[in-house]
NUNU-758767 format. One record per residue (C-alpha): z negated, y, x negated; residue number from 0. Coordinates in pm, whole numbers, plus 32768, in hexadecimal, padded with zeros to 4 digits. Layout:
<recs>
    up  north  east  seq
     Z      Y     X  NUM
...
</recs>
This chain:
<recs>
    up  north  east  seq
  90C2   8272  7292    0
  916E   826F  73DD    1
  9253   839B  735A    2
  92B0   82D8  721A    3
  92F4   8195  72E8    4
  93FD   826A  73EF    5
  949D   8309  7296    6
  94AB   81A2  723A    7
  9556   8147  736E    8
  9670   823A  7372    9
  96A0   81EE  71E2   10
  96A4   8044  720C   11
  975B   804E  7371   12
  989A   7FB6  731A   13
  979A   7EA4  728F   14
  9769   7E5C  7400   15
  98E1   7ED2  748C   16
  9954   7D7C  74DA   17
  9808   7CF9  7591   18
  9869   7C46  76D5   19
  9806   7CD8  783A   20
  96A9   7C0E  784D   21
  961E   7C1A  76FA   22
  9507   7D21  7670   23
  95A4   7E37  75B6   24
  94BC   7E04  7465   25
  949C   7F2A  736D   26
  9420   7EC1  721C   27
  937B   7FE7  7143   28
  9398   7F21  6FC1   29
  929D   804B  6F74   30
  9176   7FCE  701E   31
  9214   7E53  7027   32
  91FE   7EA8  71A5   33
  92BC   7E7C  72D6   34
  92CB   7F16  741A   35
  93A0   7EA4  7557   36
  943A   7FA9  761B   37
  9553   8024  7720   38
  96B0   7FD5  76DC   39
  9787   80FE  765F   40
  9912   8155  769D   41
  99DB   8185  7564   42
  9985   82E7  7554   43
  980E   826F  7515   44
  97A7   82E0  76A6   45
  96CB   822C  7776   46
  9736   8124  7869   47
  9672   814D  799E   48
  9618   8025  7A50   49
  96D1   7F39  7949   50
  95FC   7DF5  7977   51
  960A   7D0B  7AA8   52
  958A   7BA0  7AC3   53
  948E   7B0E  79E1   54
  943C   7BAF  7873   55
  934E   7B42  7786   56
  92E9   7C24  766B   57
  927E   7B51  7566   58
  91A0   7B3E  7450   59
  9293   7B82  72FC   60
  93D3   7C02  72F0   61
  94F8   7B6C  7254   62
  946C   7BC4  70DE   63
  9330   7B64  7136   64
  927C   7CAD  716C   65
  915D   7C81  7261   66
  91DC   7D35  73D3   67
  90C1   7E33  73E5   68
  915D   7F64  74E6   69
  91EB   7F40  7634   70
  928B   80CF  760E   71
  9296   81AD  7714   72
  9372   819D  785D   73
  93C8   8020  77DC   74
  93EB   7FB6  7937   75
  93C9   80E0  7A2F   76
  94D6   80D7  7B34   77
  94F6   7F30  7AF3   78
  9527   7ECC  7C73   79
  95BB   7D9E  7C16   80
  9486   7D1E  7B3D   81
  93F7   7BF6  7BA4   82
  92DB   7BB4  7AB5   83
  9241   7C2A  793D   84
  91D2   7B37  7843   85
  9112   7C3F  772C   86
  90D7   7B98  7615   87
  8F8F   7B6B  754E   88
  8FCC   7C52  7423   89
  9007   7D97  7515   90
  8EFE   7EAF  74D2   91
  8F97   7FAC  7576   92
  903C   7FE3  76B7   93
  9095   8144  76ED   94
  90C9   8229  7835   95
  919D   8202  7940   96
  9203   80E1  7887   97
  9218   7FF5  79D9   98
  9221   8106  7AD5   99
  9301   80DF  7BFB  100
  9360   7F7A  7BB9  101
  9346   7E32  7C8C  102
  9289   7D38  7BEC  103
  9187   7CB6  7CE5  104
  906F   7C03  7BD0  105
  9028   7C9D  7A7C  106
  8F70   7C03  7960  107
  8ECF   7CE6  7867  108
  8E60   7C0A  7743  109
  8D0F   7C53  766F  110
  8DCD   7CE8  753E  111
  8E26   7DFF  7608  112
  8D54   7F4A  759C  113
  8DBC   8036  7638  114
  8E99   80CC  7773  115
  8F31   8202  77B3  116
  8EE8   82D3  78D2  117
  8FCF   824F  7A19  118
  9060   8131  7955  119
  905A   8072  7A9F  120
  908E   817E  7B90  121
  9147   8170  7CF5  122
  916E   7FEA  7CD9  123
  91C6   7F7B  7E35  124
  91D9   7E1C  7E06  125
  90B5   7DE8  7D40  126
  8FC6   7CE2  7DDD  127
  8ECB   7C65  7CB2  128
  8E4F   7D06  7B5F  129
  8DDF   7C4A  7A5F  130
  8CF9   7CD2  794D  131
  8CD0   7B98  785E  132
  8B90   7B24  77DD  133
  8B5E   7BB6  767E  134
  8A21   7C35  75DF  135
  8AC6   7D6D  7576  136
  8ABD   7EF7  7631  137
  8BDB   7F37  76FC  138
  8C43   8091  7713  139
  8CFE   8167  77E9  140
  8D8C   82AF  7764  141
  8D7B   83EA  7859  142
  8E7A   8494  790C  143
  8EDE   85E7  7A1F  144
  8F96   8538  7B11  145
  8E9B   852F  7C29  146
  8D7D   85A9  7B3E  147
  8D8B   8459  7AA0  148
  8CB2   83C1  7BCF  149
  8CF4   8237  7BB6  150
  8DC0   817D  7ACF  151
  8DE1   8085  7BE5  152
  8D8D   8152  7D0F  153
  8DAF   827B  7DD4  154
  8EB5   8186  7E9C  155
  8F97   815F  7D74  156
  8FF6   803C  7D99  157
  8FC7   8006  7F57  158
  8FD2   7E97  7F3A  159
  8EF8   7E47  7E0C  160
  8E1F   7D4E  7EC5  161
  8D28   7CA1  7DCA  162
  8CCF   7CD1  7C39  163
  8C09   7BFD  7B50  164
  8B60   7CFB  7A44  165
  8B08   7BF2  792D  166
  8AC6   7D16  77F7  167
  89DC   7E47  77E9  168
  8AD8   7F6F  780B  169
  8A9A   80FC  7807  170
  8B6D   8215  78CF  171
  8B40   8373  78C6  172
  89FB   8434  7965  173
  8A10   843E  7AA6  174
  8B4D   8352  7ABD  175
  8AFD   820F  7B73  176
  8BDE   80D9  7B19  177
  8C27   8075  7C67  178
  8BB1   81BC  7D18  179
  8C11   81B7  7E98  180
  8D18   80B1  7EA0  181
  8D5F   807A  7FE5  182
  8DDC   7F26  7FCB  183
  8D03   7E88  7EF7  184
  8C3E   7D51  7F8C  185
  8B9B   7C4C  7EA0  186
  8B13   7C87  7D2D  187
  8AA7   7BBF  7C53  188
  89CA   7C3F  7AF9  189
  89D2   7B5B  79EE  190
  8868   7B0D  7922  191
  8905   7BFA  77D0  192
  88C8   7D38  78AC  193
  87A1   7DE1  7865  194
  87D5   7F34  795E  195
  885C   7F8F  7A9B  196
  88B1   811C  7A73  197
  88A1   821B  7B68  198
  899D   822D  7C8D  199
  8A5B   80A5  7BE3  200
  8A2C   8060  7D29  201
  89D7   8166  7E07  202
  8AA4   81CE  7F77  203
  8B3B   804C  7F60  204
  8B60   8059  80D8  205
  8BC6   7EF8  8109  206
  8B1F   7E3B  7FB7  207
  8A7E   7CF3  8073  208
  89C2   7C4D  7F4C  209
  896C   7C87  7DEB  210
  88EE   7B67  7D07  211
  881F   7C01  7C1D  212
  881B   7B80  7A93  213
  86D9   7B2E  79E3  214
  86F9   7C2A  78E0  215
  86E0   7D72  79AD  216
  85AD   7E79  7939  217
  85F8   7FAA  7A16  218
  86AC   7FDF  7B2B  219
  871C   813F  7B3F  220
  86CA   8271  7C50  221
  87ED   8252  7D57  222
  8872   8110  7CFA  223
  88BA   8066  7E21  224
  8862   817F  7F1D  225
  8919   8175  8056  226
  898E   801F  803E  227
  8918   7FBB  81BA  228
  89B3   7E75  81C0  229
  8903   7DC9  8071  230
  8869   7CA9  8126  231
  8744   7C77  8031  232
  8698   7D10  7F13  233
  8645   7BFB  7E0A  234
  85CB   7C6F  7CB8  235
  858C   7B70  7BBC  236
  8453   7B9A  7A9F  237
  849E   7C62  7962  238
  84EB   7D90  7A55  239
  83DB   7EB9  7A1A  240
  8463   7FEC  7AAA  241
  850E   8040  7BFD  242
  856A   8194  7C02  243
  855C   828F  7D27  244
  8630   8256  7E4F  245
  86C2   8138  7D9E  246
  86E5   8059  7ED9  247
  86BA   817C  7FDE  248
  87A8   813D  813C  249
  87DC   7FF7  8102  250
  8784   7F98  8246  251
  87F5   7E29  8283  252
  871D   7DA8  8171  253
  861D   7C89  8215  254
  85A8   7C16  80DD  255
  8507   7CF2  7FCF  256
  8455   7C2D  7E85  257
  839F   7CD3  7D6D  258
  8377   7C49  7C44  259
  823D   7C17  7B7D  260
  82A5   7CD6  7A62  261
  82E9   7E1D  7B23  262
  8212   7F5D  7AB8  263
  8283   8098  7B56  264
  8378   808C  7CC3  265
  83F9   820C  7CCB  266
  83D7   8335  7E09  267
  8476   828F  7F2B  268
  8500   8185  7EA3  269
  8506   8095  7FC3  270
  8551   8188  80B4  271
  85B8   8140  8218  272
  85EC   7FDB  81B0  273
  85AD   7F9B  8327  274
  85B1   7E35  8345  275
  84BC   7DCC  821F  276
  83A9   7CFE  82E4  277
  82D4   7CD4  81AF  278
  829F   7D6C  8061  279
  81B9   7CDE  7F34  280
  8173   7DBC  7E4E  281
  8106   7CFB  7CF6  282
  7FEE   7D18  7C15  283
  80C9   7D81  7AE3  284
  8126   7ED2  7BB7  285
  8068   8023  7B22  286
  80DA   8141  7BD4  287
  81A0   8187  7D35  288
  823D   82D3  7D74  289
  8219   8378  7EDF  290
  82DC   82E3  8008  291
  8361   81A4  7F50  292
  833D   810B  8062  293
  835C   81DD  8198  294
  8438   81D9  82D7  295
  8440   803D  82B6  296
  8426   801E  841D  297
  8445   7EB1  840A  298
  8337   7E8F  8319  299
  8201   7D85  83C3  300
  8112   7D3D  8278  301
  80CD   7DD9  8153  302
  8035   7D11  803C  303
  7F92   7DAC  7ED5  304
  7F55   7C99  7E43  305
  7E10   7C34  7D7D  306
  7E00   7CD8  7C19  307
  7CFC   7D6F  7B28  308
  7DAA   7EA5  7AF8  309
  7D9F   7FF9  7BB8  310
  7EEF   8033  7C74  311
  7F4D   81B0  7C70  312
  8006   824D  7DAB  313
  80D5   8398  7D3C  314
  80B8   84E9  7DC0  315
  8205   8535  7E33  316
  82A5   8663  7F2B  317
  835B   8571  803C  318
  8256   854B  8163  319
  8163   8636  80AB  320
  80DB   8513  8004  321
  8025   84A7  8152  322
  8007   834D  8140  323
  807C   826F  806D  324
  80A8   8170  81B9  325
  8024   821C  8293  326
  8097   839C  8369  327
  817B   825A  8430  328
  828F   823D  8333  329
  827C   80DF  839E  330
  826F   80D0  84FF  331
  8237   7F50  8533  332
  8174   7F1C  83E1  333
  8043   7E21  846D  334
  7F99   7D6F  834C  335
  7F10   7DE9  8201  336
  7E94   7D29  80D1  337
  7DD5   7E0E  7FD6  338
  7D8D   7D2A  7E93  339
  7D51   7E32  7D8F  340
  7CAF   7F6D  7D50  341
  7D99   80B8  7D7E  342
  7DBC   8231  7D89  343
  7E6E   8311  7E4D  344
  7E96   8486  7E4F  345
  7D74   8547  7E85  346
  7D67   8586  8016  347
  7E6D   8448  805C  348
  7DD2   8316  80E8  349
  7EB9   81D9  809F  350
  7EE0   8178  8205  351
  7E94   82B1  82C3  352
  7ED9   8302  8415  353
  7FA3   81A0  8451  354
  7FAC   8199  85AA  355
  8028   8002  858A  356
  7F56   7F85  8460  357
  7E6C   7E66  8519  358
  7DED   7D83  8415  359
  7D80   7DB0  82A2  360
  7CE5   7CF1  81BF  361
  7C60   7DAA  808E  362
  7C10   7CBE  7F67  363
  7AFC   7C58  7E6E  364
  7B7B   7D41  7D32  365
  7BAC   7E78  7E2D  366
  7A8A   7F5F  7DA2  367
  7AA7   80AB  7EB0  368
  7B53   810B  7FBE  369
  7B9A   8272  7FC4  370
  7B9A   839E  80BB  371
  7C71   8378  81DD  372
  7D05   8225  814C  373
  7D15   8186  82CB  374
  7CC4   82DB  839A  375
  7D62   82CC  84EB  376
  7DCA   8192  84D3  377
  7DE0   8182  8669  378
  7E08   800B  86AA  379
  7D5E   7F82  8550  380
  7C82   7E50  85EB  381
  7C21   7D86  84BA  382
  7BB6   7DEF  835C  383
  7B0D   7CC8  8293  384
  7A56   7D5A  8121  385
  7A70   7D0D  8006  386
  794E   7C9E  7F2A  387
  7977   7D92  7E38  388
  7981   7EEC  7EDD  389
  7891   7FC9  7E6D  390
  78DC   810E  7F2C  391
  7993   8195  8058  392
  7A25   82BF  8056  393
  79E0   83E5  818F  394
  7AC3   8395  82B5  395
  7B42   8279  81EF  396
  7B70   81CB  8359  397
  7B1A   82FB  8454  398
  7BA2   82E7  85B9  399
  7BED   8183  85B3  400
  7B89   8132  8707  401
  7C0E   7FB7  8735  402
  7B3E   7F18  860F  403
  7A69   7E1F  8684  404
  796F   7DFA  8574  405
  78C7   7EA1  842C  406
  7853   7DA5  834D  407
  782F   7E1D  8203  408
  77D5   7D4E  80B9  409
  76C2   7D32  7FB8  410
  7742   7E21  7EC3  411
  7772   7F2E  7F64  412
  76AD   8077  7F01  413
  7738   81A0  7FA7  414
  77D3   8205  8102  415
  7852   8338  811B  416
  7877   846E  8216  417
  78FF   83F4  837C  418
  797E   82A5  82AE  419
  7979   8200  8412  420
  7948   8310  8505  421
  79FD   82DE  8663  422
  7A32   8168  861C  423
  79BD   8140  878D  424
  7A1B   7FB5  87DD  425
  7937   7F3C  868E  426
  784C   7E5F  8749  427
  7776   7E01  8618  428
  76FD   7E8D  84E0  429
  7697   7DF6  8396  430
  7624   7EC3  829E  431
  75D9   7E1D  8112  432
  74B1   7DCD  8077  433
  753A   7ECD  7F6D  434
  7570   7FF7  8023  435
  74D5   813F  7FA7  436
  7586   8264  8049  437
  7622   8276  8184  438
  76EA   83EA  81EC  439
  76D6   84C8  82E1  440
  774C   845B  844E  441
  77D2   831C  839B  442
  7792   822D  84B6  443
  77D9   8383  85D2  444
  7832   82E5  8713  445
  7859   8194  86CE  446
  783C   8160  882A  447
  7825   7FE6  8848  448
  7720   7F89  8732  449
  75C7   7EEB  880C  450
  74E4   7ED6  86BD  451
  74CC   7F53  855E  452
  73E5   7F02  8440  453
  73A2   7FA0  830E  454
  7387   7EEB  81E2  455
  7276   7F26  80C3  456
  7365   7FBA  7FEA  457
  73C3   80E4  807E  458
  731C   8232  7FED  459
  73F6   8334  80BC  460
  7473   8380  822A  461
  752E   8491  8286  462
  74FD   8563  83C0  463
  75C6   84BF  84E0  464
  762A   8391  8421  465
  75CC   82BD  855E  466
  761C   83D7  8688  467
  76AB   83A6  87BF  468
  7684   8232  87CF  469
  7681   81F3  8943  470
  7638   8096  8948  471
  755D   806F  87DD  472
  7409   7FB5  88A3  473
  7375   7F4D  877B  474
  7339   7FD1  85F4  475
  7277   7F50  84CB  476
  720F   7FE1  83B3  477
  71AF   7EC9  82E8  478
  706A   7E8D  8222  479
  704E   7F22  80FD  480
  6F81   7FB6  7FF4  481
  704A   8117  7F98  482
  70A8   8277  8056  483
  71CB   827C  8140  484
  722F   83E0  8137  485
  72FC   844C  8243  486
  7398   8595  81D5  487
  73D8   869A  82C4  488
  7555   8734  82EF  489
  75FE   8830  83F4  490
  7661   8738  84FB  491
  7558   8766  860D  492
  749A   8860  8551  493
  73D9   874F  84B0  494
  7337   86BE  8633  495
  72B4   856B  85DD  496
  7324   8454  8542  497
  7352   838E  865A  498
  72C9   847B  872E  499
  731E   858F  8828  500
  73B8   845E  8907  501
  74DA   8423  8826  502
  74E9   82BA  884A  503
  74A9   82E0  89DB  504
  7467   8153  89E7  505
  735C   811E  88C2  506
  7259   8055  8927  507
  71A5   7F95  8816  508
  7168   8036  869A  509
  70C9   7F89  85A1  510
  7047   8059  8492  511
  700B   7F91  832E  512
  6FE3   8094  8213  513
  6F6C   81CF  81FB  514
  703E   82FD  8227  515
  7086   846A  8207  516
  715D   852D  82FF  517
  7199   86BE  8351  518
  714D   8692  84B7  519
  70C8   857C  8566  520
  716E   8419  855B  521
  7163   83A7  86A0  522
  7122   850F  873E  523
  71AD   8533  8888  524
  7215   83E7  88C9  525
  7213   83A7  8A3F  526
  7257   8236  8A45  527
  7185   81A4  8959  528
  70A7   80CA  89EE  529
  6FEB   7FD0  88BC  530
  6FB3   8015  8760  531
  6F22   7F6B  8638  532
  6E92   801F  8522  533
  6E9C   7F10  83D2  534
  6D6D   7EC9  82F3  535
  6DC4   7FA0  81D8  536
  6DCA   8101  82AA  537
  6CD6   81C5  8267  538
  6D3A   8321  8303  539
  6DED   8399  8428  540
  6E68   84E7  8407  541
  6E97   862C  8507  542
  6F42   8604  864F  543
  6FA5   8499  85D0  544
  6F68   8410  873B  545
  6F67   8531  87E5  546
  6FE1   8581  8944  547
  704D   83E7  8977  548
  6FD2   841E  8A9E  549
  7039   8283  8B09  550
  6F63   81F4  89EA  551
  6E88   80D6  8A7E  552
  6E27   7FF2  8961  553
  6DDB   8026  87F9  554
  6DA2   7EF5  86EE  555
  6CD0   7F47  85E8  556
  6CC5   7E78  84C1  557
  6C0C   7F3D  83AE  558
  6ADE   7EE6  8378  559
  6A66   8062  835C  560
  6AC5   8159  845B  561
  6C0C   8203  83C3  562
  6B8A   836B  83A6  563
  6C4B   843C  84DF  564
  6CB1   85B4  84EA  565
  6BFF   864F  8611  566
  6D22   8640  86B3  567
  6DC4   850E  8678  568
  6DBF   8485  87DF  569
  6DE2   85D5  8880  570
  6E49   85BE  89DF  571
  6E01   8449  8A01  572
  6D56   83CC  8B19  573
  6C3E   831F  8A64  574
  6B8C   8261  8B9D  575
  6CEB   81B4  8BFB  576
  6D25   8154  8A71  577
  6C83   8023  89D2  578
  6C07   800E  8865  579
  6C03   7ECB  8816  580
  6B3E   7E71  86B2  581
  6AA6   7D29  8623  582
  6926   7CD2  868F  583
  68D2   7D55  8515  584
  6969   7EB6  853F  585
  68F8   7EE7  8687  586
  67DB   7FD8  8695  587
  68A7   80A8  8557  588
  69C5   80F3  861B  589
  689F   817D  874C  590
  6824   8240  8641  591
  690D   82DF  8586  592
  698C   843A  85CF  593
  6AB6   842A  86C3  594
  6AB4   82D2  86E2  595
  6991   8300  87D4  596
  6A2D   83B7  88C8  597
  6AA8   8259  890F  598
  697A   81C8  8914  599
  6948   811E  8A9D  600
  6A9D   8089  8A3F  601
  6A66   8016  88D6  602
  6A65   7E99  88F4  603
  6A59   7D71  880B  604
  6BC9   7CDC  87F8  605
  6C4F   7B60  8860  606
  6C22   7AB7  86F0  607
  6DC4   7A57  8775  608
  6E20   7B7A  871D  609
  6EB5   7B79  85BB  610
  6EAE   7CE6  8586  611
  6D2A   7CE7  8590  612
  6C15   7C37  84A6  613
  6BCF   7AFD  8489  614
  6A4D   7B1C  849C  615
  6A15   7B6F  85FB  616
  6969   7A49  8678  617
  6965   7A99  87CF  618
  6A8F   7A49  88AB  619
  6B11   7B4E  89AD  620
  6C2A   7AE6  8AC4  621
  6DA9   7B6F  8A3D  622
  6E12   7C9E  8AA5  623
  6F40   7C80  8B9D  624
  705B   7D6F  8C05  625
  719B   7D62  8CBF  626
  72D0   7DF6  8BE8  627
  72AF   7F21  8CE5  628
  7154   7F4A  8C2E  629
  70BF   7ED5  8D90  630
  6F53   7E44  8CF3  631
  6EE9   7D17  8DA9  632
  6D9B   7C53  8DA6  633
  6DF3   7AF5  8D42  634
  6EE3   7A33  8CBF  635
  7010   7A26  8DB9  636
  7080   790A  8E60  637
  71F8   794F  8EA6  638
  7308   7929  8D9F  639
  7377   7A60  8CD8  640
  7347   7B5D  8BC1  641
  7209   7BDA  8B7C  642
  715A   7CA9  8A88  643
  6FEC   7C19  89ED  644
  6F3F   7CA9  88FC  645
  7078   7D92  8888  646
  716B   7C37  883E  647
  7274   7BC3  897F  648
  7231   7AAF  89EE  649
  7312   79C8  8ABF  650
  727C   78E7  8BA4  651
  737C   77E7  8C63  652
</recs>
């Protein structure tokens, strides 16, 4: 067509030889009951560089009434004296270079337009606004060499282009951004009739302050407004489902960054060094994000997943290795996590590993697991609150996480894993549920801090060394109960006790509620316990189980019949300085039975105070004092303290 309208123009130019200096050569083709405005020509049919100044108007018909559909080629190139444009609303088609090198400083493209050739607004040095009118209809822009076709309005075409309102959905060539690395442009406006931001549009705009995004947009494109580092704020509106990667990597001066609830997938590093984010909420709506989208945000304080029912996916990708999705430090002053929904990450990545600032996190009710290594070497983590619906952690899932104050895990909870909290050495107290069934090897390893542990009913499994090296544990429970407690036997201390072989060098007190089967003796070894109470429903103490405790002084018996002992069960226990103590009924069964009478100048009937022994004895004995040293004394003390009676603490005041 645009072959047959330049024929047309040579054939019908002395139609237009007496136009005057600032009117719109028009070309009418009767063929196609067309028109097409265009340079002026000399009488030998030649172009007339540069032949418009002023204001011109193209308009809508020309003088027979055909509709103006062209602006031709070169129309205005060279036009220093141009002031403004008016296109009219019938033009389709605006071909290339048609305004290059001219001085207009505001164009107007209306929504009739369909398409525009490759540089049809290049090297514009005046050019301060763009206008791409509202209109419900695909703009497109044609492809060209110069300068690989990179940017119809970028690539520093036009140095002074300043701001553009995009009101239409538009498409350029792969790979060609619209306004790819103008170095001018500031402000941008999208209009709601976009539905897609491409790749590069926007991308290397080194001094674009603020974009005002339109209502319509589905996907932002990979690279779109990379390297823009002085956007102010990211503000994304809902109907938006797809970021792409890098899309808003380098832009640095962003504060603000808002995700909208109908987002599903946020690309490989697409947030990128956007170093002054403070906060990022990541909606329920979103499915998958790809590795790194959010490292090197140095400014980044909170990070918030907000509640949802379905599983949130982190992508394997090759920056970082994958390690981390916040964690390895890409976010050097990250503090605060919210967790309110159940994820995966790549098998070996934990979401927050190794964050050397996370402090706080809150993990929420629909959060089912959390995984291996999610908060590993998290160096200055303090506070972690559960959620009620966790029903496993992972091995390591929050290794080496020596600030943390406190474990207190939920009802729910079946399963913790291998070293899940080994090296957590400032946890000062330990709650384990009422539904826990397995806990890992080392899991609780050197949780340095914790003073007393119980064991709930539930649990049918311990791991070797799940409670080792707990220098200050003084107290553990293994609460009543009717089943086995199997406590499986693993590589870390070749299998040496339980809690024996003086691995918690501070126990003092065990109480012992259910039966239970170990590879080597539970307590074996133990130099510092002192007191123990063996529940109602044991019925068998196994090899070595005491053995070598060699600071054992009092043992409450509650079953009514003598558990049966191993002959060496109390091996290496000085059995005239320890103290059975039984109820009045059991009495002369405990001096009877095998073992149990070694004891048997120091098997006593126990104060009916004591809760850990039956209620039947009917004859009062005096309490059993100690000093916390595990000094015994003979009465009741009279100065104010701490004290130890009967295995509780006591404070008297």
């Amino acid at each position: 067509m645009k072959k047959a309208l330049l024929t047309s123009a040579l054939i019908l130019a002395a139609m237009t030889a007496g136009a005057q200096e600032n009117q719109i050569e028009i070309v009418e083709d009767p063929a196609t009951h067309t028109a097409m405005a265009t340079f002026m020509v000399d009488k030998n049919g030649n172009r007339i560089s540069g032949s418009y100044s002023g204001n011109v108007v193209v308009p809508d018909y020309s003088s027979s009434g055909y509709p103006v559909t062209t602006i031709n080629h070169y129309t205005f190139e060279g036009c220093k004296q141009l002031t403004s444009v008016k296109i009219g609303n019938n033009v389709k088609f605006i071909d290339h270079d048609a305004f290059s090198n001219c001085s207009i400083t505001d164009i107007n493209i209306p929504a009739s337009v369909d398409t525009i050739g490759s540089f049809a607004f290049h090297n514009m040095p005046n050019l301060k606004k763009v206008t791409l009118a509202d209109g419900p209809n695909v703009l497109h822009f044609d492809y060209g060499e110069l300068y690989g076709g990179r940017g119809m309005f970028g690539y520093n075409q036009q140095p002074n282009l300043e701001e553009a309102y995009v009101g239409r959905s538009f498409t350029c060539p792969d790979g060609v951004g619209l306004f790819f690395w103008s170095e001018s442009l500031k402000r941008v406006t999208i209009g709601d009739a976009v539905t897609a931001i491409h790749p590069h549009d926007f991308g290397y705009c080194e001094v674009l302050e603020s974009v005002t995004f339109g209502k319509g947009i589905k996907t932002i494109g990979e690279k779109a407004f990379r390297e823009s580092p002085l956007l102010q704020s990211i503000r994304l509106n809902n109907g938006l489902t797809e970021i792409g990667n890098e899309a808003f990597s380098g832009c640095k001066g962003a504060t603000t960054l808002t995700l909208p609830a109908t987002l599903k997938l946020i690309g490989q590093s697409a947030f990128y060094n956007c170093d002054k984010v403070r906060e990022v909420t990541i909606p329920a709506s979103v499915d998958s994000i790809a590795d790194g989208a959010f490292s090197e945000m140095d400014g980044l304080k909170k990070v918030t997943i907000a509640d949802g029912t379905g599983i949130l996916r982190f992508a394997y990708g090759q920056q970082y290795g994958g390690r981390g999705m916040f964690g390895y430090n890409q976010q050097v002053n990250l503090e605060e996590a919210y967790v309110g929904r159940s994820f995966t990450c790549p098998d070996g990545v934990g979401l927050f590993f190794s964050s050397e600032s996370l402090k706080r996190v809150t993990i929420g009710d629909a959060v089912t697991a959390i995984h291996p290594h999610d908060f590993g070497y998290c160096e200055v983590l303090e506070s972690v609150t559960f959620g009620k619906g966790i029903k496993t952690i992972g091995e390591k899932a929050f290794r080496e996480s020596p600030l943390l104050q406190s474990i207190r895990l939920n009802n729910g909870l079946t399963e913790i894993g291998n070293e899940a909290f080994s090296g957590c050495k400032g946890a000062t107290t330990l709650t384990l549920p009422a539904t826990l069934k397995l806990i890992g090897q080392w899991a609780f390893y050197n949780c340095a801090s914790v003073r007393e542990v119980t064991i709930p009913e539930s649990v049918d499994s311990i791991a070797d060394g799940a409670f080792s090296a707990m220098e200050a544990l003084k107290r553990v429970t293994i609460a009543d109960g009717t089943t086995t407690l199997r406590f499986a036997i693993g590589e870390s201390y070749g299998g040496r006790g339980m809690f024996g072989y003086n691995q918690q060098t501070a126990l003092e007190t065990a109480y012992v509620g259910r039966n239970f089967k170990s590879p080597v003796g539970l307590f074996r070894g133990s130099e510092s316990l002192k007191t123990v109470f063996i529940g109602k429903n044991i019925n068998q103490l196994h090899e070595q189980d005491f053995a070598y405790c060699d600071n054992l002084t009092s043992i409450y018996a509650k079953p009514s019949t003598p558990p049966v002992c191993a002959a060496n069960t109390f091996d290496g226990v000085d059995k005239e300085a320890c103290t059975v103590f039984t109820s009045q009924s059991s009495l002369n069964a405990y001096k009877q039975a095998d073992v149990w009478k070694e004891f048997f100048n120091n098997i006593v009937v126990a104060p009916t105070s004591i809760q850990a022994i039956d209620s039947e004895s009917s004859t009062p004995a005096q309490d059993i004092w100690f000093t916390t040293d595990g000094r015994r004394l003979q009465a009741a003390p009279a100065q104010p303290g701490l004290y130890i009676v009967n295995g509780y603490k006591v404070m008297i005041k």
